[in-house]
C-alpha positions as CSV (number, residue, x, y, z in Angstrom):
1,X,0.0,0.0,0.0
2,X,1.5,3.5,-1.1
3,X,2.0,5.9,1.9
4,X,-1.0,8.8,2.3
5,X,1.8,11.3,2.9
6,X,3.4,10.3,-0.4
7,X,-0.1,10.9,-2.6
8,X,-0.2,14.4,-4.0
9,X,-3.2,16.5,-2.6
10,X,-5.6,18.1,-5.0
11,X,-3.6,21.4,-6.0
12,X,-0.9,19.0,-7.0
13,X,-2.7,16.5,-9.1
14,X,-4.3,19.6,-11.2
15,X,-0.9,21.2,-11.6
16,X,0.4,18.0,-12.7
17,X,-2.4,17.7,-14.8
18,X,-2.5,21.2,-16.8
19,X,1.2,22.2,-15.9
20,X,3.7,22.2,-18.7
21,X,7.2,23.9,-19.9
22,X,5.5,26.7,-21.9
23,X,5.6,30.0,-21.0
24,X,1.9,31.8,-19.7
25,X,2.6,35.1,-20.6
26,X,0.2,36.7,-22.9
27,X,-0.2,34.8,-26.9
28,X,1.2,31.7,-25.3
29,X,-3.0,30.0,-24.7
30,X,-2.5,30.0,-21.2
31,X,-4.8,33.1,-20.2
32,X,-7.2,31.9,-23.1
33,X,-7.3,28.1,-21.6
34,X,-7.9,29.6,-18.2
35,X,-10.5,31.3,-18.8
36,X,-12.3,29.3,-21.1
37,X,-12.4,26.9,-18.0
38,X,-13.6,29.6,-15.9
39,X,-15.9,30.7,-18.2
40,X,-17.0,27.1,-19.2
41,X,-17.6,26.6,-15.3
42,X,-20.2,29.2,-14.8
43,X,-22.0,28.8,-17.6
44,X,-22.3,25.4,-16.6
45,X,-23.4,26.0,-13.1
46,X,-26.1,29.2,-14.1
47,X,-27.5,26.9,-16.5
48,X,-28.4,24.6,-14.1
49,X,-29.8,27.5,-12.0
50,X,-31.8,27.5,-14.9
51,X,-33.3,24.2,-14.6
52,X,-33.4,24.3,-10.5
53,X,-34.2,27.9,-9.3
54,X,-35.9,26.6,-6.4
55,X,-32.9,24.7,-5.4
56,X,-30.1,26.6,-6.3
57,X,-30.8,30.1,-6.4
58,X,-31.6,32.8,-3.6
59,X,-35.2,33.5,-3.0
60,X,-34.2,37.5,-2.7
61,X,-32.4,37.5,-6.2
62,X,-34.7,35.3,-8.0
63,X,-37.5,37.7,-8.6
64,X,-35.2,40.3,-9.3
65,X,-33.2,38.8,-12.2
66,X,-33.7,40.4,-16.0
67,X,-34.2,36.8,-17.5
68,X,-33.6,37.8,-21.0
69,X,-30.4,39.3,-20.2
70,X,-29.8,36.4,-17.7
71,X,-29.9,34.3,-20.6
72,X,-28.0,36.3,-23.4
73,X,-25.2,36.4,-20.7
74,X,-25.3,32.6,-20.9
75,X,-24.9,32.3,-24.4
76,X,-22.1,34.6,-24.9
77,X,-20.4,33.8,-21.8
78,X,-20.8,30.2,-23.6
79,X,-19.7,31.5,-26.9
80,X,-16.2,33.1,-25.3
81,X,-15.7,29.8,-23.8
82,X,-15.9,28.1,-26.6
83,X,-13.6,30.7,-28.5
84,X,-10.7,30.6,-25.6
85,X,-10.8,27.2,-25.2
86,X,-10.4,26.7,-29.5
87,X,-7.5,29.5,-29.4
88,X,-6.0,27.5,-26.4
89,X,-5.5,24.9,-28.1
90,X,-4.2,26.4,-31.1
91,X,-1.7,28.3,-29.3
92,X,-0.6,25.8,-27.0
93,X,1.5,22.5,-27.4
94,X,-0.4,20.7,-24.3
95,X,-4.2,20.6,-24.8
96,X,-5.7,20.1,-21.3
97,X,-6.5,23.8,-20.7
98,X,-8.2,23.5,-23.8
99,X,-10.0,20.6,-23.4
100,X,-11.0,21.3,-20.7
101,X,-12.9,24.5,-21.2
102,X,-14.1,22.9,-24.3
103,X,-15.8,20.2,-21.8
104,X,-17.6,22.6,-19.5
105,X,-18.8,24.8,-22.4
106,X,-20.1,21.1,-23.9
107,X,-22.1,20.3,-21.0
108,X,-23.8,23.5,-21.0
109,X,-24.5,23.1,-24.1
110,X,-26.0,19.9,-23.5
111,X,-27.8,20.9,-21.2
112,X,-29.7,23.5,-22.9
113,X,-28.2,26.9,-22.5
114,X,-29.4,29.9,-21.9
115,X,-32.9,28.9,-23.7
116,X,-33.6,26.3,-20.6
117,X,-37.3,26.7,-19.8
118,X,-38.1,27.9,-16.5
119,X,-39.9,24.8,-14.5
120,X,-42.9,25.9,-12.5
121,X,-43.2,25.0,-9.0
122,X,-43.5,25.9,-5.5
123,X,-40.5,27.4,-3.4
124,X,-38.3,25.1,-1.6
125,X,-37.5,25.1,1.9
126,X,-34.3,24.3,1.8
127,X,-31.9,26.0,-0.9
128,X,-28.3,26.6,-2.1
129,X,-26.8,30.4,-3.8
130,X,-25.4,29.0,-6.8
131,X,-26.5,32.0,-8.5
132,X,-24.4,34.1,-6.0
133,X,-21.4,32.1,-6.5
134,X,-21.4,32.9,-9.9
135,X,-22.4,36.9,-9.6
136,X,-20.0,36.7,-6.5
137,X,-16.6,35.2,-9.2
138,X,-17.5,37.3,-12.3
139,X,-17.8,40.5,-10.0
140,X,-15.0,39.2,-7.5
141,X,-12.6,38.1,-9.9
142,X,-13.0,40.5,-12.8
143,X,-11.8,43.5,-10.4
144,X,-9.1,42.1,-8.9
145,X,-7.6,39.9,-10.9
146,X,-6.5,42.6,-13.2
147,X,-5.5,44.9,-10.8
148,X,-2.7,42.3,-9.3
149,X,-1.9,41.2,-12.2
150,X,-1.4,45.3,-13.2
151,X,0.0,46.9,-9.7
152,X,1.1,43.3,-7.9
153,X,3.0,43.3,-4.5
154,X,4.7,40.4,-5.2
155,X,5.1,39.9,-9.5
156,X,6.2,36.6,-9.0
157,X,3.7,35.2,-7.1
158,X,1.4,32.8,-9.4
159,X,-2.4,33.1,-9.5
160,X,-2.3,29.1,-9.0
161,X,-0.4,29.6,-5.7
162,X,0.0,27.0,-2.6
163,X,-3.4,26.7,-1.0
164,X,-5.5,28.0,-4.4
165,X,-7.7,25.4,-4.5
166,X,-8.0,24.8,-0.5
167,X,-9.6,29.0,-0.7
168,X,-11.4,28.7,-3.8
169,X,-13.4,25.6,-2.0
170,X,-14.0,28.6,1.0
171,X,-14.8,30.9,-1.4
172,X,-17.5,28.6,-3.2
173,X,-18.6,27.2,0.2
174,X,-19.3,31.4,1.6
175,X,-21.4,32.2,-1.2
176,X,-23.3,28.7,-2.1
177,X,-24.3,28.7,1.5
178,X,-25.7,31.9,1.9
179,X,-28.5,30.2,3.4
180,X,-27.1,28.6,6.7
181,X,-25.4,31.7,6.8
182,X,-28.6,34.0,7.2
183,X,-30.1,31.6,9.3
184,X,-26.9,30.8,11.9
185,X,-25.7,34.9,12.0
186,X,-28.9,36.9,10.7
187,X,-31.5,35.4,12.9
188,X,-29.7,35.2,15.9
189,X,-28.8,38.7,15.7
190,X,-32.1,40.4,14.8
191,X,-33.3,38.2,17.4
192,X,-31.3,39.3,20.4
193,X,-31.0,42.6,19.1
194,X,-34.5,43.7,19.4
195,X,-34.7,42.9,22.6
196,X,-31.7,44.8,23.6
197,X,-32.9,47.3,21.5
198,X,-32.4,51.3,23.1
199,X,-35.5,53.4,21.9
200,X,-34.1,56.6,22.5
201,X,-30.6,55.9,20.7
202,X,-33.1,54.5,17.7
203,X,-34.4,57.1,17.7
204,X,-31.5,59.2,17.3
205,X,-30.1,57.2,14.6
206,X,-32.6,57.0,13.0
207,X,-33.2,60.9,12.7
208,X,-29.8,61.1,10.8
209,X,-29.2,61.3,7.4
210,X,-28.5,57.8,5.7
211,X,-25.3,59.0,4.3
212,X,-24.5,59.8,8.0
213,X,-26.2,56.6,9.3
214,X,-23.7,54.7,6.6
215,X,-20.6,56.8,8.6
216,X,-21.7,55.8,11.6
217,X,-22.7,52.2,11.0
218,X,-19.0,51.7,9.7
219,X,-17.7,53.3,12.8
220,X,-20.0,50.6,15.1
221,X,-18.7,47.9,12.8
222,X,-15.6,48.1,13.1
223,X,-15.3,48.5,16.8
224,X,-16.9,45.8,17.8
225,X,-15.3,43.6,15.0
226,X,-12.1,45.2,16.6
227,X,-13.1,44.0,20.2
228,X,-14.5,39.8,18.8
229,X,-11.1,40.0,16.2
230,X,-9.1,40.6,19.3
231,X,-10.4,38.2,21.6
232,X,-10.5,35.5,18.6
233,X,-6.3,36.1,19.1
234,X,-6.6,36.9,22.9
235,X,-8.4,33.3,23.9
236,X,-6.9,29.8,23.1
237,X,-10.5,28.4,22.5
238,X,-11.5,31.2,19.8
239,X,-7.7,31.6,18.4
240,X,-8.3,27.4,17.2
241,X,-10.3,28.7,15.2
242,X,-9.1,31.7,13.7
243,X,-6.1,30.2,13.3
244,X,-7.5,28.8,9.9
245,X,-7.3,32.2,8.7
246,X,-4.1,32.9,9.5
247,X,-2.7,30.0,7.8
248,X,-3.0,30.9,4.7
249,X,0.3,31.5,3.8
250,X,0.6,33.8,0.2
251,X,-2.1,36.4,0.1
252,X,-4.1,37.4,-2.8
253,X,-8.0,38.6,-3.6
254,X,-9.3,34.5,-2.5
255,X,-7.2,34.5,0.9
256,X,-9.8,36.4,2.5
257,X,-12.1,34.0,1.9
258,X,-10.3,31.5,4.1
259,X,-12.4,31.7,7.4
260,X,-13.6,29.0,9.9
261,X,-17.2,28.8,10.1
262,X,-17.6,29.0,14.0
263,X,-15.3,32.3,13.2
264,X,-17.9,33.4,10.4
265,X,-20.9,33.2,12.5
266,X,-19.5,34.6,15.9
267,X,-17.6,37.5,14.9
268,X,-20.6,38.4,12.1
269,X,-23.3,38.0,14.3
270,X,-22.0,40.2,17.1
271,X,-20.7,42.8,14.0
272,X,-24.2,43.1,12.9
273,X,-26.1,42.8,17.0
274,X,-24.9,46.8,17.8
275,X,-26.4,48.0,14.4
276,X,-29.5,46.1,14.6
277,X,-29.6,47.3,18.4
278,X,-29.1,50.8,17.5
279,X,-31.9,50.6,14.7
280,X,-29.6,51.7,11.7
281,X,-32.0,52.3,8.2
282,X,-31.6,49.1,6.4
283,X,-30.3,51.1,3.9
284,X,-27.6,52.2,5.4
285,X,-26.8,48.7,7.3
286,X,-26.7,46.9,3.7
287,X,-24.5,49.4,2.2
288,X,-22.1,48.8,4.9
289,X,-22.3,44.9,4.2
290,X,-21.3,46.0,0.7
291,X,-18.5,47.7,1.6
292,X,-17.2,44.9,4.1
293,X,-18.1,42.4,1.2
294,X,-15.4,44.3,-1.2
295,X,-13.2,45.7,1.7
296,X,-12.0,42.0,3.0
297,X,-11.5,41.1,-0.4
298,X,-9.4,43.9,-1.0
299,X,-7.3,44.4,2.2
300,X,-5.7,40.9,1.8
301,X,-5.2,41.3,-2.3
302,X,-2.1,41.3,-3.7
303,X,-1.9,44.6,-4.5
304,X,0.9,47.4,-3.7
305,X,-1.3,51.1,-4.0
306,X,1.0,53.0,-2.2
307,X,-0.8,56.6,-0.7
308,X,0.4,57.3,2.6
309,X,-1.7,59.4,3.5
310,X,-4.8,57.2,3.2
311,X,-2.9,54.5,4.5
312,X,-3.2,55.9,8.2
313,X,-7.3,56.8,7.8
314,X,-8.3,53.7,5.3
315,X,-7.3,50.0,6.2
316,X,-4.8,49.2,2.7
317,X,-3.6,46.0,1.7
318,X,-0.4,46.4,3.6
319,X,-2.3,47.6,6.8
320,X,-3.8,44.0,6.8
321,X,-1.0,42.1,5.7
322,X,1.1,43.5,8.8
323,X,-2.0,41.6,11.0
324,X,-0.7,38.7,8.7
325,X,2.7,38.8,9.2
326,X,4.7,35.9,9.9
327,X,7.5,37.9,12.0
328,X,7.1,38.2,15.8
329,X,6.5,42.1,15.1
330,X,3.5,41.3,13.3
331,X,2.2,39.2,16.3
332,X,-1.4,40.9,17.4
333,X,-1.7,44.0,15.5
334,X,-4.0,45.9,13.2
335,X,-7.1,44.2,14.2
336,X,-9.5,47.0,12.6
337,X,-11.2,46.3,9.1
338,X,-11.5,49.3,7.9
339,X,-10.3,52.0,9.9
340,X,-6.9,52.2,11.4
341,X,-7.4,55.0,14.1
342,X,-9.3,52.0,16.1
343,X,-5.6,50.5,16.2
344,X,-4.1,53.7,17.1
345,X,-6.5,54.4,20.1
346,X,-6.0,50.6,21.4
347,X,-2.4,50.5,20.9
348,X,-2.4,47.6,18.3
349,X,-1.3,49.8,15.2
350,X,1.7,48.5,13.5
351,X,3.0,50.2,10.0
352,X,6.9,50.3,9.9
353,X,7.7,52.6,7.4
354,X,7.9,51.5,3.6
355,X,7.8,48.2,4.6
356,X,6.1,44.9,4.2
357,X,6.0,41.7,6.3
358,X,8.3,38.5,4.8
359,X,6.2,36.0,4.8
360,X,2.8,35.3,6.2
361,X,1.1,32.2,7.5
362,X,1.3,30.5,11.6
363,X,5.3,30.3,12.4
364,X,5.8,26.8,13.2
365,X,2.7,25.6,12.4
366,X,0.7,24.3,8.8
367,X,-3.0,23.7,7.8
368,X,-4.2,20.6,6.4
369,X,-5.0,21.2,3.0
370,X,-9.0,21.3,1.8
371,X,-12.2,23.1,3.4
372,X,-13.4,19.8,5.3
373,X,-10.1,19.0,6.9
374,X,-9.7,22.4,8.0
375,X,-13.5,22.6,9.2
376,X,-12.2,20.2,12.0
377,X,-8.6,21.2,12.2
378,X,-9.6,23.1,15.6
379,X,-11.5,20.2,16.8
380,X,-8.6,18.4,17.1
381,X,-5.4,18.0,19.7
382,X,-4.0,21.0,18.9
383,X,0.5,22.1,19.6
């Protein structure tokens, strides 16, 4: 029998799969072959939103979708599949990229397209966001993606880095989940909040402006994700799980997305209790979830803007990636989200001048690799 440690893990097997000596630089049928898989991929999946909408897509996005466009995207999204995938393989000596994409786009195809008829039917109880982990890639990806590639921290650093696959499983699990996510954090917290709500302070808030209720929502945020961030370092039970974040060990836009789910759920709920307690306009509370949304993704990109003066009033990329810092400097620090005067007030901030950490990841210690082995990583004996 051949030794478990001596089988390659998942990231391995696909590199060894698609990997060959040709350069990927642009007219080579790398980038095409990518994303004719990527492409391929999504089509695949939002045509089978298509044939189960009551299974796969979110109740508050279904009614909301233009269909007609819904489906044209489909079809052309299928088309440039089918068009990077062809020039792939043109351009390129090895064919698996190629084939590949050529693959998905066929079982889309298959499958009916974009002209799938819509089945009727009740609602289902139970359902999963497809749909929003396809809006959540093309939005996600298509932003910064080019802007690494364009103003990168590190240029050498690959987009099919160690741990790729292991954060692409978190970032498909955040979004197709969406459900057990509203119900374990959302519930809870509109729950407990009204009954601690404070009349008066609602009342205050709420005679604000929303642009000022925004402000001020962000301000809330961020200190009390400051005070659950720290005590998720601060307290061995809460830090086994957190520590899955900070093993991720190269950072791009999908290392954010690298979060244990007892983390998700504690440190969102109680993010979202003091807004919900001090009655912030809806509008103003889903605008900050926005922001947060494209905030995280950014702060842990691998992206180098350099404005100094923004640094110290807007969390940046290197802000965040001090927090991840392998060195002992970097140990607890810059706990704040989006606002780095919360660091300054508590002590915590850390910004050595016109310089970034080493390395990142949990000195002396490694992750397993994959979302289910990390899921109970913490449950285990731990170093």
């Amino acid at each position: 029998m051949s030794n478990p440690a001596s089988r390659p893990t998942a990231e391995q097997w696909l590199a060894r799969v698609f990997a060959d000596a040709a350069p990927r630089h642009f007219g080579t049928g790398w980038i095409s072959g990518v994303l004719g898989i990527v492409l391929g991929l999504l089509a695949w999946f939002a045509v089978l939103c298509l044939h189960f909408p009551h299974y796969l897509t979110l109740p508050e996005l279904r009614a909301r979708y233009p269909l007609e466009l819904v489906r044209l995207a489909i079809d052309v999204g299928l088309l440039a599949a089918l068009a990077l995938a062809g020039l792939s393989m043109l351009l390129r000596k090895r064919k698996a990229l190629g084939v590949t994409g050529l693959m998905l786009a066929g079982a889309a195809l298959a499958l009916g397209a974009g002209g799938v008829e819509i089945p009727r039917g009740g609602a289902s109880v139970l359902y999963l966001g497809l749909d929003w982990f396809v809006l959540g890639v093309l939005t996600t990806a298509a932003i910064f993606v080019p802007l690494e590639r364009a103003f990168a921290r590190r240029r050498e650093q690959d987009a099919f880095r160690r741990g790729w696959l292991t954060d692409t499983q978190y970032f498909f699990a955040s979004h197709v989940l969406a459900q057990v996510m509203s119900i374990a954090v959302l519930a809870p917290a509109v729950a407990v909040g009204e009954v601690l709500a404070v009349p008066s302070a609602q009342i205050l808030v709420q005679s604000l402006p929303v642009v000022l209720q925004f402000a001020l929502a962000v301000l809330v945020a961020d200190l009390s994700q400051y005070g659950v961030h720290r005590a998720f370092h601060a307290l061995p039970f809460l830090w086994r799980f957190h520590k899955v974040h900070h093993s991720v060990e190269v950072m791009d836009w999908l290392a954010g997305s690298r979060l244990h789910l007892v983390d998700v759920i504690v440190t969102r709920g109680l993010v979202l209790l003091p807004l919900v307690v001090l009655g912030f306009d809806s509008v103003a509370v889903y605008a900050y979830l926005a922001l947060v949304s494209f905030h995280a993704v950014f702060i842990h990109a691998n992206f180098a803007p350099r404005r100094e003066w923004l640094e110290r009033w807007v969390a940046m990329p290197r802000f965040h990636h001090w927090h991840h810092g392998v060195e002992s400097e970097a140990r607890d620090v810059n706990f704040a989200v989006h606002l780095p005067m919360i660091d300054r007030w508590f002590g915590t901030y850390h910004m050595p001048e016109g310089r970034w950490p080493e390395g990142y990841g949990i000195a002396g210690e490694r992750a397993p690799e994959g979302w289910v082995r990390q899921l109970v990583w913490p449950l285990g004996r731990q170093p």
